[in-house]
C-alpha positions as CSV (number, residue, x, y, z in Angstrom):
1,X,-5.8,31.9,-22.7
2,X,-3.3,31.0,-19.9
3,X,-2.5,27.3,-19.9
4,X,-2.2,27.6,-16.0
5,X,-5.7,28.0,-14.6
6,X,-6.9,28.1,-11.0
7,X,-8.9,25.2,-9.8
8,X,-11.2,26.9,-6.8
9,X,-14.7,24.8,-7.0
10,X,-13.3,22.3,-4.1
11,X,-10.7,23.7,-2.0
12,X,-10.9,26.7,-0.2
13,X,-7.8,25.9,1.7
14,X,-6.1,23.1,0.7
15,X,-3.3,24.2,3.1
16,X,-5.5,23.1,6.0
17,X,-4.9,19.2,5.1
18,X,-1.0,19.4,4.8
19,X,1.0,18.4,7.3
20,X,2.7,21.4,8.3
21,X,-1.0,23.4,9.1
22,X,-1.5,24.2,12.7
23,X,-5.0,24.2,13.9
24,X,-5.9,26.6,16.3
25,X,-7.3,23.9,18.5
26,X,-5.9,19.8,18.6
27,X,-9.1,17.6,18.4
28,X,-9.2,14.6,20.0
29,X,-6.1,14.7,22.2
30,X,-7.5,16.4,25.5
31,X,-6.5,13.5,27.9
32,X,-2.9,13.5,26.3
33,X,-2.1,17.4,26.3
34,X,-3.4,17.5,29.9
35,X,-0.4,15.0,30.8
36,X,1.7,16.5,28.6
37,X,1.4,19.6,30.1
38,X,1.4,18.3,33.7
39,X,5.1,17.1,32.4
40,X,5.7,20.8,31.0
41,X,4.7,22.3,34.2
42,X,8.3,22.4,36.3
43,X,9.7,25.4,33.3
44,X,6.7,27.8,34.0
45,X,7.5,27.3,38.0
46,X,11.2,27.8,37.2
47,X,12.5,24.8,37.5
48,X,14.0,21.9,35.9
49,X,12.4,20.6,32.9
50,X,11.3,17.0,32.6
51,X,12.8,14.9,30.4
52,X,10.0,13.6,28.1
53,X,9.7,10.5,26.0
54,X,6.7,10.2,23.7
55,X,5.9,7.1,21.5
56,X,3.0,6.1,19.2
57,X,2.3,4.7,15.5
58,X,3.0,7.5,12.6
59,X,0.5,10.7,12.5
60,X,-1.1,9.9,15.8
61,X,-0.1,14.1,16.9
62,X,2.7,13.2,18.9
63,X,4.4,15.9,16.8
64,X,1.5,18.0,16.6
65,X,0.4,18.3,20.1
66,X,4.1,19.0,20.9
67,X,4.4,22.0,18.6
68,X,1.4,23.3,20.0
69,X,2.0,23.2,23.4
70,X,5.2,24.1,22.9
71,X,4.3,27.5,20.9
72,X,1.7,27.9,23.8
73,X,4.5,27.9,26.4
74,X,6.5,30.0,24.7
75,X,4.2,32.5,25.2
76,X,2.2,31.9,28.5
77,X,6.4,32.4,29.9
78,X,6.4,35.9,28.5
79,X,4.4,36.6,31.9
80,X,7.4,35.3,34.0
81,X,10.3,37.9,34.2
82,X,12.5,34.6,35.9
83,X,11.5,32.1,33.0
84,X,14.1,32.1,29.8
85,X,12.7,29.8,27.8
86,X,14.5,28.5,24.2
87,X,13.1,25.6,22.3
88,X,15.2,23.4,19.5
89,X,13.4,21.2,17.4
90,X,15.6,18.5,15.4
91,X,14.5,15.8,13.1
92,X,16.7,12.6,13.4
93,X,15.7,10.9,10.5
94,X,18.7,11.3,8.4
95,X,20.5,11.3,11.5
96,X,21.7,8.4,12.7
97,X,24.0,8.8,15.7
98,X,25.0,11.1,19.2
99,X,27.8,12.7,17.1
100,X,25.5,13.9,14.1
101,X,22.8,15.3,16.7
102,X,25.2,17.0,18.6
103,X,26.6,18.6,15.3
104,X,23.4,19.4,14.1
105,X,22.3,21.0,17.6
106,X,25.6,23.1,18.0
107,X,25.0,24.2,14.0
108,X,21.6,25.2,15.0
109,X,22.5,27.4,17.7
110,X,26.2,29.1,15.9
111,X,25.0,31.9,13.7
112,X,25.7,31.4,9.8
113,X,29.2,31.3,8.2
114,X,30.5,29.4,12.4
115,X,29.1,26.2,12.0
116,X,31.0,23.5,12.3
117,X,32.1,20.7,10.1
118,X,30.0,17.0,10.0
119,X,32.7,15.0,10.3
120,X,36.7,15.6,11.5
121,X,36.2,15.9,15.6
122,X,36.0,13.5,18.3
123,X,32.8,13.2,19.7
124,X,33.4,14.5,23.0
125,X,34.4,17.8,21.5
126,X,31.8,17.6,19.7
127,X,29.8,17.8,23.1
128,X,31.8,20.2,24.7
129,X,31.3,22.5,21.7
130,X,27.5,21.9,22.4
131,X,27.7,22.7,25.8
132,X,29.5,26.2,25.5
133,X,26.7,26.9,23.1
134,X,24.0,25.9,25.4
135,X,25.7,27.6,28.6
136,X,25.8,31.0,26.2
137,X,22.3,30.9,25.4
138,X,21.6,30.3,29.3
139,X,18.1,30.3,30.6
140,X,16.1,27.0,30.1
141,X,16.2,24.7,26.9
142,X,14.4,22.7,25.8
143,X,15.2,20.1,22.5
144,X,13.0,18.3,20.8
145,X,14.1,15.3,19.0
146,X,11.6,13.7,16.9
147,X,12.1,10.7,14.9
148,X,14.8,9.7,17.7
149,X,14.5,6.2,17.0
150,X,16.8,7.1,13.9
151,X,19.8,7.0,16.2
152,X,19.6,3.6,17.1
153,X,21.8,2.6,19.7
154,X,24.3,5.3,19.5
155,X,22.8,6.6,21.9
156,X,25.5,8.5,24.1
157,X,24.2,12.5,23.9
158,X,21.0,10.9,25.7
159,X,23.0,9.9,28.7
160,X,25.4,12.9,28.5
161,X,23.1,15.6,28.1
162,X,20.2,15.4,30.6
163,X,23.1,15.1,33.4
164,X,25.5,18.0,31.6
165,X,24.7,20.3,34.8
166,X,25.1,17.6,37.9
167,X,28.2,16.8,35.4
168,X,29.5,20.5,35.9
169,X,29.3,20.9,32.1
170,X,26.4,23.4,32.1
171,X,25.9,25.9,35.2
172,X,23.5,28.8,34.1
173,X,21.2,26.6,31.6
174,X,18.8,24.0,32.5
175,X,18.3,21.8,29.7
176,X,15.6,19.4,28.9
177,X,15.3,17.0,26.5
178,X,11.7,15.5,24.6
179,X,12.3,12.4,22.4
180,X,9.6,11.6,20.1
181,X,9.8,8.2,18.6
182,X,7.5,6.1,16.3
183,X,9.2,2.8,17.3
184,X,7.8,1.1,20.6
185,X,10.5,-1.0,20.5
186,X,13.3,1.6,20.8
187,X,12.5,2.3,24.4
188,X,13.7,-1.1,25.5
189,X,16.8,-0.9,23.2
190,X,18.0,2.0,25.2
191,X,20.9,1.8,27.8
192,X,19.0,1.6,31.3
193,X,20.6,4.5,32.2
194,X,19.3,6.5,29.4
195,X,15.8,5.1,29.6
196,X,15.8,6.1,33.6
197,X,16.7,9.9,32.8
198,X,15.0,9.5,28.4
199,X,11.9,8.6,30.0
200,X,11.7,10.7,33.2
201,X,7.7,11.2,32.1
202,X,6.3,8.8,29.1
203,X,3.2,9.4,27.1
204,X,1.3,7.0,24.7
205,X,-0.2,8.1,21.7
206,X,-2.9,5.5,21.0
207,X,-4.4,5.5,17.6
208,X,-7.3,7.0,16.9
209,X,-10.7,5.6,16.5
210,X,-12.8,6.4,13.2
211,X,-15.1,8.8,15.0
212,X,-12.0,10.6,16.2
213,X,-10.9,10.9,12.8
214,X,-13.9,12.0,11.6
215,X,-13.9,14.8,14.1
216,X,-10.7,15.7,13.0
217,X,-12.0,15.7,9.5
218,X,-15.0,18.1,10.0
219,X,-12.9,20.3,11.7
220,X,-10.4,20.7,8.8
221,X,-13.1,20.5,6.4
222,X,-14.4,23.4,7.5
223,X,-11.4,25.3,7.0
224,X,-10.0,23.6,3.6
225,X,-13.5,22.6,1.6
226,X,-15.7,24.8,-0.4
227,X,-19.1,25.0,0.9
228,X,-21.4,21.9,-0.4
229,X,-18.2,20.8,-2.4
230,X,-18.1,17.6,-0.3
231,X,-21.1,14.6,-0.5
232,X,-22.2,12.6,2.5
233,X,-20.4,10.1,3.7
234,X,-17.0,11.4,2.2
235,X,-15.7,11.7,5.3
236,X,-17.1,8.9,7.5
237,X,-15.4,7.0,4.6
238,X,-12.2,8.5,5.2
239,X,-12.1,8.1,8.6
240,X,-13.2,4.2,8.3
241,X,-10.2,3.7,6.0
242,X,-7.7,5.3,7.8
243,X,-9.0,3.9,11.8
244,X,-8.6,0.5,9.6
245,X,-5.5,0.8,8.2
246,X,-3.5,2.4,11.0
247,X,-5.8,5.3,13.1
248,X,-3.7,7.5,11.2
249,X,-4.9,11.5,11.2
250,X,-2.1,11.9,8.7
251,X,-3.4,9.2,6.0
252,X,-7.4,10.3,6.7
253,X,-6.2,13.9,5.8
254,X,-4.6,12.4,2.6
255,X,-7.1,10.6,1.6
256,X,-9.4,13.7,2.2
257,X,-6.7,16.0,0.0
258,X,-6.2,13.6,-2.9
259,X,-9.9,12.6,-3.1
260,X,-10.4,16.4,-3.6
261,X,-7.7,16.7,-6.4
262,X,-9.4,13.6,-8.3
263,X,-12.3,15.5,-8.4
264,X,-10.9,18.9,-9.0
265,X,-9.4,17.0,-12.2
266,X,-12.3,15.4,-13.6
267,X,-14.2,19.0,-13.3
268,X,-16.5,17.1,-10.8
269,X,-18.2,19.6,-8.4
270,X,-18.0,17.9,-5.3
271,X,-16.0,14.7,-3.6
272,X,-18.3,11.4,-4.2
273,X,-16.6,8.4,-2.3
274,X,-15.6,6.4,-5.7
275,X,-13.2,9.7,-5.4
276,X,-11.8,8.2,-2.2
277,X,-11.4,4.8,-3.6
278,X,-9.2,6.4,-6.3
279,X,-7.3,8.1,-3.5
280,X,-6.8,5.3,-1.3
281,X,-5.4,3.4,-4.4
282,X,-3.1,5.7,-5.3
283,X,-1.9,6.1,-2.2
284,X,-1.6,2.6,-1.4
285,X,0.6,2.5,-4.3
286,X,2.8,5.5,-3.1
287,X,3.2,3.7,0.3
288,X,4.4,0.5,-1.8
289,X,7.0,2.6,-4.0
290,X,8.1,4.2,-1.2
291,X,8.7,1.7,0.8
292,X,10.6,0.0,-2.4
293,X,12.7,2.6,-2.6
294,X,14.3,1.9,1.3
295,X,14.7,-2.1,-0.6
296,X,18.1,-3.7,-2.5
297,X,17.2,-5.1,-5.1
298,X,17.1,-8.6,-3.2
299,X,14.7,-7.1,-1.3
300,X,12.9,-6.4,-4.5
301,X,13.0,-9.5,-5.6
302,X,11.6,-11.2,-2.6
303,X,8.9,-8.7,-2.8
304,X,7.8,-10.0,-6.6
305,X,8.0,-13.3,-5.1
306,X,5.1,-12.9,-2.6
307,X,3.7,-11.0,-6.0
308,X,4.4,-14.0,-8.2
309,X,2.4,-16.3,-5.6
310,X,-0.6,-13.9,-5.1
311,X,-1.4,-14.2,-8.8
312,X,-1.6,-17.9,-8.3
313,X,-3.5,-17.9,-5.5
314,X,-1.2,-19.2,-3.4
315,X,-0.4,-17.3,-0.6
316,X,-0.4,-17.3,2.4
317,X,2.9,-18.7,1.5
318,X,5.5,-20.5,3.8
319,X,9.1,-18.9,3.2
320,X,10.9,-22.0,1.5
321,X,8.3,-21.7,-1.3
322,X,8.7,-18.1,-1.2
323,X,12.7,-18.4,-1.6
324,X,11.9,-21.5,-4.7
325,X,9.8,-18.9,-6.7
326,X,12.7,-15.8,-5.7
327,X,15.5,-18.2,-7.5
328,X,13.7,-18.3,-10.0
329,X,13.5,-15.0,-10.5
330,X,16.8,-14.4,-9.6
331,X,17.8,-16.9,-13.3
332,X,15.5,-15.0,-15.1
333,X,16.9,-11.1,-14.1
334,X,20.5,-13.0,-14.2
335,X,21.6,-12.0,-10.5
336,X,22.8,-14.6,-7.9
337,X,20.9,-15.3,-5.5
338,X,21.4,-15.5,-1.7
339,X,20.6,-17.7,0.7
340,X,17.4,-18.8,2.3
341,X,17.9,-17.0,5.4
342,X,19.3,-13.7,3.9
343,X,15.5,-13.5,2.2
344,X,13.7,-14.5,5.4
345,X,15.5,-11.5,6.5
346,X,14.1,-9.4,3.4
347,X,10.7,-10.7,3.8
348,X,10.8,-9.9,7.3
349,X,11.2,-6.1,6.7
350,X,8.9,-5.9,4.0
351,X,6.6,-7.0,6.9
352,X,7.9,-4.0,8.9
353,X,7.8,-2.1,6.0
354,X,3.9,-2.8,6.3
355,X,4.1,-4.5,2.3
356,X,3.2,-8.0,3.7
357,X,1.8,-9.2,6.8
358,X,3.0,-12.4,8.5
359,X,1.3,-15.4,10.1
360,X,3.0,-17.4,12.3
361,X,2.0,-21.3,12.4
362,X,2.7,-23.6,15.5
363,X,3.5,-27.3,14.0
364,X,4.2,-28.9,17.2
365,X,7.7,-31.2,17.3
366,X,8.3,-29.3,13.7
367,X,8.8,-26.2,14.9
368,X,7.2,-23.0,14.1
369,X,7.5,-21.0,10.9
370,X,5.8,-18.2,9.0
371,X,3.0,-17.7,6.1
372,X,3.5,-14.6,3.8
373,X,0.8,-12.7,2.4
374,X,0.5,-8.8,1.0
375,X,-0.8,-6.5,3.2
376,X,-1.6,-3.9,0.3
377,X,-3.4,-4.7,-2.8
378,X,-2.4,-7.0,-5.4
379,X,-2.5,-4.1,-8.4
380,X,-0.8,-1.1,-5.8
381,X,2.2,-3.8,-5.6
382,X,2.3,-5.5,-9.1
383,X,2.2,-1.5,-10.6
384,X,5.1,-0.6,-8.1
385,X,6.9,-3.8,-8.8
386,X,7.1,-2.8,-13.1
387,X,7.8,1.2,-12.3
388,X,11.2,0.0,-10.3
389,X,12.4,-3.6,-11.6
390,X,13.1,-4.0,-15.2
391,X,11.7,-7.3,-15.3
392,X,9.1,-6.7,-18.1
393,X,8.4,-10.1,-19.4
394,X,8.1,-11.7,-16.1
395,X,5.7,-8.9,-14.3
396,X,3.3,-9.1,-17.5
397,X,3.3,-13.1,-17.1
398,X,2.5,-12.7,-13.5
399,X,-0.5,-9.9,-14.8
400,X,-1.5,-12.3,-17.2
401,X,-1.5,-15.0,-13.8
402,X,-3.7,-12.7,-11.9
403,X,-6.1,-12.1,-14.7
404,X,-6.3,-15.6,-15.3
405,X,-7.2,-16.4,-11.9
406,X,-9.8,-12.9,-11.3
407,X,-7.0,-11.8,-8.9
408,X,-7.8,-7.9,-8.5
């Protein structure tokens, strides 16, 4: 008997929740595609492409609905013997300046064995080298640069580029450039010459509502669940937790997926909704870890803080109790501790991080200053906290807290 067996009584197509699946048809994103393509429109005429910024919260379709369309226009151009269309697609997330998206985009388009090295050039070689190889590929190009935000304000290629053929850099390509960014905030952080040319056309992705996501959901469902493998109300559920939490497609999907694999697991026929509330604690706890991971240990230490007060009850918690309880901490694990502000500092990206959530209180003549509290729960973070700090003795004292007090 194989030890290896295939599982088959939930998924059809499990495929059809990943991220990487393209549905044949984007649900619930009519309004935005018909402005995206009214942006898209100048490269089937033959002219100029837009520059095009998009901007919304993670797995909103920004990067869906762009793939799509994009694959769409690649072939609707095929009818226009004057239309050379190229698209490059870049992710910036381990990028974090002009001169590693320019080396990346010139290693894209050399063939293998030319590419050039990461480091060693100045940057404006670095450009020129891009340019050549956009002026041999001729025709329009288009590059898409999602997660742009990662670049910060290195921002330079997003001047340079969009104005490489007024600039007499490029004369046979047109060359258009679509930033995707999750950051609302990185549009204002631009050079105003970059956001004038950047942002030539802008589109919002909003998030979705949860009968948006539970659209999406039925649609995919059909496609990656067995028939009658799924109960009522599984994916209204879903959709409710996810429209809550961010009005992520991405995290309704997951939910969806990893309920299905708890099931699958305990040989249960179909996906009951105490499924989904073993999904949505285990990925509440992946989001925690993960977001751990990006932490120093500081930045650990200040989270076990907020941790440490949650078991007593005591948060909402102002940051100068916060930073008593982290010194604390900091004599038991034997490291120094910093000062108050460097953990305001911490506390304040575990807030980004989506780990805590902040409330800021007006005192009048006192000035104003800020409560912390998790934002995921208490278990998801204490069990992260003990898989990546070696602090054994104090995390048990803190479950023992917790128990103490019926904190769950």
């Amino acid at each position: 008997m194989p030890r290896f067996e295939r599982k088959q009584n939930i998924f059809r197509n499990k495929d059809a929740l990943g991220e990487s699946y393209q549905p044949e048809r984007i649900e619930e994103r009519d309004e935005e595609i018909e402005a995206y393509m009214d942006a898209l429109q100048p490269i089937i005429d033959g002219w100029e492409p837009n520059n095009i910024f998009l901007y919304g919260n993670t797995g909103v379709g920004k990067t869906a609905v762009t793939e799509y369309l994009l694959d769409v226009l690649q072939e609707d151009v095929t009818e226009y013997d004057d239309v050379d269309l190229s698209v490059l697609s870049v992710n910036c997330k381990t990028l974090n300046s002009s001169y590693q998206v320019a080396i990346e985009l010139v290693n894209t388009l050399r063939p293998d064995g030319a590419e050039i090295s990461t480091t060693g050039y100045p940057q404006q070689t670095v450009f020129k080298k891009l340019y050549s190889e956009l002026e041999a590929l001729g025709g329009t190009v288009v590059i898409v640069l999602d997660e742009i935000d990662s670049i910060g304000d290195r921002d330079e290629l997003l001047y340079e580029l969009p104005r490489a053929r007024s600039n007499g850099y490029l004369e046979s390509t047109k060359v258009g450039l679509i930033g995707i960014s999750n950051d609302f905030k990185f549009r204002e952080q631009l050079d105003p010459r970059v956001q004038d040319t950047l942002c030539e056309r802008e589109l919002q992705f909003p998030p979705y509502e949860a009968d948006e996501l539970t659209n999406i959901l039925e649609s995919r469902a059909e496609v990656a669940i067995a028939e009658d493998a799924c109960e009522t109300g599984v994916l209204n559920l879903c959709a409710a937790l996810a429209a809550r939490d961010s009005g992520s497609a991405r995290q309704a999907l997951d939910l969806l997926r990893l309920a299905g694999e708890v099931a699958e697991n305990n040989d249960d026929p179909t996906i009951r909704e105490d499924h989904v509330d073993q999904a949505r604690s285990k990925l509440e706890q992946e989001r925690v870890e993960e977001g751990m991971r990006e932490l120093t240990t500081h930045g650990r230490l200040a989270l076990l803080a907020v941790v440490s007060k949650a078991a007593k009850e005591s948060t909402p918690c102002r940051t100068r109790e916060l930073y008593q309880e982290y010194e604390s901490l900091c004599e038991s694990s034997g490291t120094d501790s910093l000062a108050q502000r460097s953990v305001h500092n911490h506390l304040s990206d575990l807030r980004m991080l989506g780990i805590l959530s902040a409330k800021e209180n007006r005192s009048g003549s006192r000035g104003n200053y800020y409560s912390y509290e998790l934002d995921v729960p208490f278990s998801s973070a204490v069990d992260a906290m003990a898989d990546v700090l070696y602090l054994d003795d104090e995390i048990e004292t803190i479950r023992d807290i917790a128990r103490m007090n019926g904190v769950a």
